[in-house]
N, C-alpha and C positions, 0 to 999 in steps of 0.2 A: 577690330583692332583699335586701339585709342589714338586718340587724334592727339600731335604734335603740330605745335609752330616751329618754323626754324628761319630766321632772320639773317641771311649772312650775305656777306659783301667784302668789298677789299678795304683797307684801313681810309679812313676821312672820307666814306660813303655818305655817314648822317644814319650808321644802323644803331647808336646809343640811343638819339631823340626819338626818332621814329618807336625802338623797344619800346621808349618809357611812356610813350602815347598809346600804345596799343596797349600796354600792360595796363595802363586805367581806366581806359576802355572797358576791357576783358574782365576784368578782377583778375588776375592772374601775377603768377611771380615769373622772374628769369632768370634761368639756369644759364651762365656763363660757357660759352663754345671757343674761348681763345686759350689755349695753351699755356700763353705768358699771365696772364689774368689771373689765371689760377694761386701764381706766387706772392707772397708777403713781401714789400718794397719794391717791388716792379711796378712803381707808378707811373712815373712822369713819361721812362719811355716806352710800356706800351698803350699809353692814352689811357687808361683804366677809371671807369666812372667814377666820381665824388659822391660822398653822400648829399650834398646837396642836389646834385644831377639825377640823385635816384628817387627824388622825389616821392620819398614813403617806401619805391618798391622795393620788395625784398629780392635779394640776389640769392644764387645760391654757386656754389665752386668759385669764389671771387676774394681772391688775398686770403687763402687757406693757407698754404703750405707757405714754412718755411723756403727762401731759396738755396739753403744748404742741402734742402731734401730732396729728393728723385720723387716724380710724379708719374705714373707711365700713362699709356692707352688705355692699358687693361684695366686700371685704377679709374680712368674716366668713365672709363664704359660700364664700372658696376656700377660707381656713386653716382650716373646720371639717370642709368635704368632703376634703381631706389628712388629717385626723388620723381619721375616720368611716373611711377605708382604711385606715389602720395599725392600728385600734384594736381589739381581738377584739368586743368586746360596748361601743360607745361608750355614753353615757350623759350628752345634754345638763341642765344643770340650770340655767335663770333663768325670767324673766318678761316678755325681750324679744322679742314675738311676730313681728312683722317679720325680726329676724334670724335667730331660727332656721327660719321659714317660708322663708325665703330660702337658709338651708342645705341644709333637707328636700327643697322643692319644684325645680323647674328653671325658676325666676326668672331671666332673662336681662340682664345687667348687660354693659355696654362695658367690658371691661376696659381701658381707656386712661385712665378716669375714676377717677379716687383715691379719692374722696369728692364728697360734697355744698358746692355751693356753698354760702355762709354768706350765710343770710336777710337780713342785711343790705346784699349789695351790691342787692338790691331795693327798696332804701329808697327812692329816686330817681323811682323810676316805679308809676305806677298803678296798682291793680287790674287796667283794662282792658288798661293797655299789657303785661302779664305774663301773662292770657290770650292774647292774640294771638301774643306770644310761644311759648306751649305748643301752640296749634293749628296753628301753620309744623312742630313737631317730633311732634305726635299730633294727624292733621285730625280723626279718628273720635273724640276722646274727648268722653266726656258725666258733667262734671261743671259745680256750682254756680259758674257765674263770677263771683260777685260775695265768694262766701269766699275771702277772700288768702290765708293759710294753706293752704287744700287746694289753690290753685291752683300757688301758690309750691313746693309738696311735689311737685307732679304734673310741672312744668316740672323741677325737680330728681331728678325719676326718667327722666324723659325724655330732660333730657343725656346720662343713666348708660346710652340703651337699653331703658328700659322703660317701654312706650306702656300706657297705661293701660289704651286701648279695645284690648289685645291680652290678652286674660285666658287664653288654650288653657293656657298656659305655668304660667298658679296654681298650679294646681290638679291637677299632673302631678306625681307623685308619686315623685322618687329612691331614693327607701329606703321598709322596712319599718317605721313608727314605733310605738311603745306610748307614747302622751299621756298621761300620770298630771297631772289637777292637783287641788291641794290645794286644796279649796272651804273659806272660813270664815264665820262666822256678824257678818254688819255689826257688830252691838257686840262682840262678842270682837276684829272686827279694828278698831275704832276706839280700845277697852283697851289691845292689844298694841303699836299705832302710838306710842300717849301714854306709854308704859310706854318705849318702845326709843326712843324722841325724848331722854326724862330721860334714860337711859345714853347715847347718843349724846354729848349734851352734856358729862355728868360725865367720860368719854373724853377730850374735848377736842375735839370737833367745831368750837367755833368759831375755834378755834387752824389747827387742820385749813384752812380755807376763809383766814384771814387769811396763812396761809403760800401760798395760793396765788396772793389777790388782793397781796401784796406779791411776787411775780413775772410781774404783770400777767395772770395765767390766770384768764380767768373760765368758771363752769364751769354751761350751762344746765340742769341738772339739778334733780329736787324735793330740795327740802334745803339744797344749795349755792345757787343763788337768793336762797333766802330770808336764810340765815344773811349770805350777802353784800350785802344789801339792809339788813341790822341794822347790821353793820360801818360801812355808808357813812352812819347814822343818817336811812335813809329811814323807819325803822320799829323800833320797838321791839322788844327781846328778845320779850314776850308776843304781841306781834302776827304775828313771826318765825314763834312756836310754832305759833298756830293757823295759819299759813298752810300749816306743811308738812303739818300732818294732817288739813288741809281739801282739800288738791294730792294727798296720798296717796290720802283714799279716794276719792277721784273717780279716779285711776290705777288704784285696783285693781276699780274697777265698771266700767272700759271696758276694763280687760285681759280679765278673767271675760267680757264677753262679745264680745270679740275670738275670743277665743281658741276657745268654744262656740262659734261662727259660723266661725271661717275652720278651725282644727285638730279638731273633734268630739272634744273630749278623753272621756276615762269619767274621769268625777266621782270624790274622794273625800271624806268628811270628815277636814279638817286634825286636828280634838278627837276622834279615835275615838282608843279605846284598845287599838286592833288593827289599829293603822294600816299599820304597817310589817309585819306579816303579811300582810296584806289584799293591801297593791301587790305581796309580793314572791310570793305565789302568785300574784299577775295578772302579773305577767313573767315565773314558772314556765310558765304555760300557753300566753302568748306564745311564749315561746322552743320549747316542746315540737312546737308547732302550725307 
């Protein structure tokens, strides 16, 4: 099978520098693993590399689409397994475990299905009425019917082709992966969050979000949300504040153990000061082996 990197961590790890050191190392390019990355003007609030940051490298799924556009899983998972073919030594780098799980793995998606329906046109109907809906398209599956959200998630994976209670398919492995992720220590990443919020801001983050709620684009994301919630004076600047870096590390305590759980990454420390030695002799020996 062909060997993949895969670099992921929670947001203000240090997994941009670190990619761009490995990637000149390696000769190799980087295929973008962040979800929000993937979109046109989603800069400032999902940290999304400079070109000067890229120092030569080339990206690849990185400020393509439109954010007027719908992007789904299924959409990531062909165009990364196309470019995992072309690529000598690819090397995913985000934090969005779904999609590159969905790359790696041989996750079965309808390709007739664009995207995910949008959470809303379930407004209308009940909890129960949206189970029974997901049991006519997955009779076997055994989930919480009374949480809408996992229910609503599970019905919209099911349009897509992927029955929940069919799990052979997880867990089958396309490629050869090396999982590096960048482990941080909770108050270092609650410092780094509050730290990269204030620059975000002084950036023009909230210019960022208002340029796009004045072309009616609103964008569900941590960050945008909130910033867009301040705009429409549901909430205050400070209250803005805390909410993203209260949304952050709860993101980054269910990513870490998403990611332990469904990918067995090998750990490393984000603050070692051998860090970038560390991984790139752990991908020397990958790649020897």
């Amino acid at each position: 099978m062909k060997k993949v990197i895969v670099i992921v961590g929670p947001t203000a790890s240090g997994k941009t520098k670190l990619s761009i050191d490995l990637a000149k190392a390696l000769h190799t390019d980087i295929i973008n693993g962040d979800s929000v990355q993937i979109y046109k003007r989603l800069d400032i609030g999902s940290a999304k590399i400079t070109d000067e940051e890229k120092q030569g490298i080339k990206h690849h799924l990185l400020d393509v689409i439109e954010p007027s556009h719908k992007y789904s899983v299924y959409q990531y998972q062909q165009d990364v397994r196309a470019m995992i073919k072309d690529i000598d030594l690819p090397m995913i780098v985000g934090g969005t475990g779904l999609y590159i799980k969905a790359a790696l793995y041989d996750y079965q998606f309808d390709p007739e299905s664009k995207h995910h329906d949008n959470e809303d046109i379930y407004q209308k109907y009940s909890t129960q009425e949206i189970y029974e809906m997901l049991i006519k398209l997955d009779p076997n599956i055994k989930i919480d019917e009374k949480n809408r959200r996992r229910v609503i998630r599970a019905l919209q994976l099911a349009k897509e082709g992927h029955h929940r209670s069919q799990k052979q398919n997880k867990d089958v492995l396309l490629y050869e992966p090396l999982i590096i992720y960048l482990d941080l220590d909770r108050q270092v990443l609650e410092q780094r969050l509050i730290k990269r919020l204030e620059i975000q801001l002084a950036q023009g983050f909230i210019n960022e979000v208002k340029s796009l709620l004045d072309d009616d684009i609103e964008i569900n994301a941590i960050g945008y949300r909130a910033i867009a919630s301040y705009l429409k004076e549901e909430i205050t600047l400070e209250e803005a504040k805390q909410l993203i870096i209260k949304k952050s590390k709860a993101l980054a305590k269910k990513q870490k153990t998403w990611f332990k759980n469904q990918m067995r990454p090998i750990m490393f420390d984000a603050l070692s000061d051998t860090l970038y030695e560390d991984v790139l002799q752990e991908i020397k020996t990958f790649l020897k082996n």
